[in-house]
C-alpha positions as CSV (number, residue, x, y, z in Angstrom):
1,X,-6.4,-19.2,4.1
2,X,-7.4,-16.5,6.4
3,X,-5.6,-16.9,9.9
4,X,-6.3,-14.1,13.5
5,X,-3.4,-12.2,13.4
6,X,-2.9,-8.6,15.5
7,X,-2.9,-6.0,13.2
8,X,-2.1,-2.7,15.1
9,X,-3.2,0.1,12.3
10,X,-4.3,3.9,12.1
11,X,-6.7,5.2,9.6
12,X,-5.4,8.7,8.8
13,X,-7.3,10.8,6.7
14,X,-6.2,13.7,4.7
15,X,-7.3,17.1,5.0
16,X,-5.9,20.3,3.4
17,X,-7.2,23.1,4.9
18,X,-10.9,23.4,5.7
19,X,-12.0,21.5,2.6
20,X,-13.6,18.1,2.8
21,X,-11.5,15.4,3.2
22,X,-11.0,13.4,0.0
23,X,-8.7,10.2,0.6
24,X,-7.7,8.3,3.2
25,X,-4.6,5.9,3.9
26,X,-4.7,2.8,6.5
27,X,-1.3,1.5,7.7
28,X,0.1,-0.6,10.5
29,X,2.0,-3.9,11.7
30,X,1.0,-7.2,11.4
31,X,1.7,-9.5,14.2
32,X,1.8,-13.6,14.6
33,X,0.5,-15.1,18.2
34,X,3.8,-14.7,19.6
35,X,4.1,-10.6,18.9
36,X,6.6,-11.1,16.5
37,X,6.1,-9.0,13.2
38,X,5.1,-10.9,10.4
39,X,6.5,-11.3,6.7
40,X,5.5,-11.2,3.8
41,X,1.6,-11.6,4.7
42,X,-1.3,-10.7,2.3
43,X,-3.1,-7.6,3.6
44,X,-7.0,-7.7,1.9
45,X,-8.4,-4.0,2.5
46,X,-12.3,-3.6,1.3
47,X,-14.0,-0.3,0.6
48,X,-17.3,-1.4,2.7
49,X,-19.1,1.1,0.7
50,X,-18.3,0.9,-3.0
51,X,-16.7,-3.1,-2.9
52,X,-13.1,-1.8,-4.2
53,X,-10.6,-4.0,-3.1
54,X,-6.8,-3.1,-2.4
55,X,-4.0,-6.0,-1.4
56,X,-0.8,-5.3,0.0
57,X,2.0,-7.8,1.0
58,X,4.0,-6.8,4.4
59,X,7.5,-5.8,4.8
60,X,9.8,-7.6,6.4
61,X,9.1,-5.7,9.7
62,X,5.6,-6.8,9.4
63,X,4.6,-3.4,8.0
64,X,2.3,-2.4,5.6
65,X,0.7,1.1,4.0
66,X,-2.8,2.3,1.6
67,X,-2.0,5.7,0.6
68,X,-4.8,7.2,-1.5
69,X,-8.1,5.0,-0.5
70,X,-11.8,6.6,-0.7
71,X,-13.0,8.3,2.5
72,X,-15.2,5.6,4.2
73,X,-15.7,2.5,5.7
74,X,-12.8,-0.5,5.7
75,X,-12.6,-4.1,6.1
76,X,-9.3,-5.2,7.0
77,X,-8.4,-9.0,6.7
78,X,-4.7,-10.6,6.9
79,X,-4.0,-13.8,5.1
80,X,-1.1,-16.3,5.1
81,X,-0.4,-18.7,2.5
């Protein structure tokens, strides 16, 4: 069940150099309505582009982190069960 939750993240793409950038991470916090981190919630991230799909589970800080994604577009989507 998909819920609106805060999620405070950075897209930070990779670079070595002067070469084209070839992968990408996303990463950030997941907060409830209250601002309180949130546990344990099922991050969905979707490669707008090519359809690949990546899910994560936060930390207990509300944290989570996609090292190694496709350069491009991303749909981000929390979900609480």
């Amino acid at each position: 069940m998909f819920k609106p939750f805060l999620i405070c993240a950075a897209v930070c793409l990779a670079a070595s150099g002067v070469s084209a950038q070839t992968s990408a991470s996303i990463s950030g916090v997941v907060f409830d309505n209250l601002d309180a981190p949130l546990p344990q919630a099922e991050v969905r991230i979707k490669n707008l582009q090519s359809g690949a799909q990546s899910q994560i589970v936060t930390t207990a800080k509300g944290e989570f982190s996609a090292p190694g994604l496709a350069v491009g577009s991303y749909e981000v989507g929390v979900f609480v069960h």
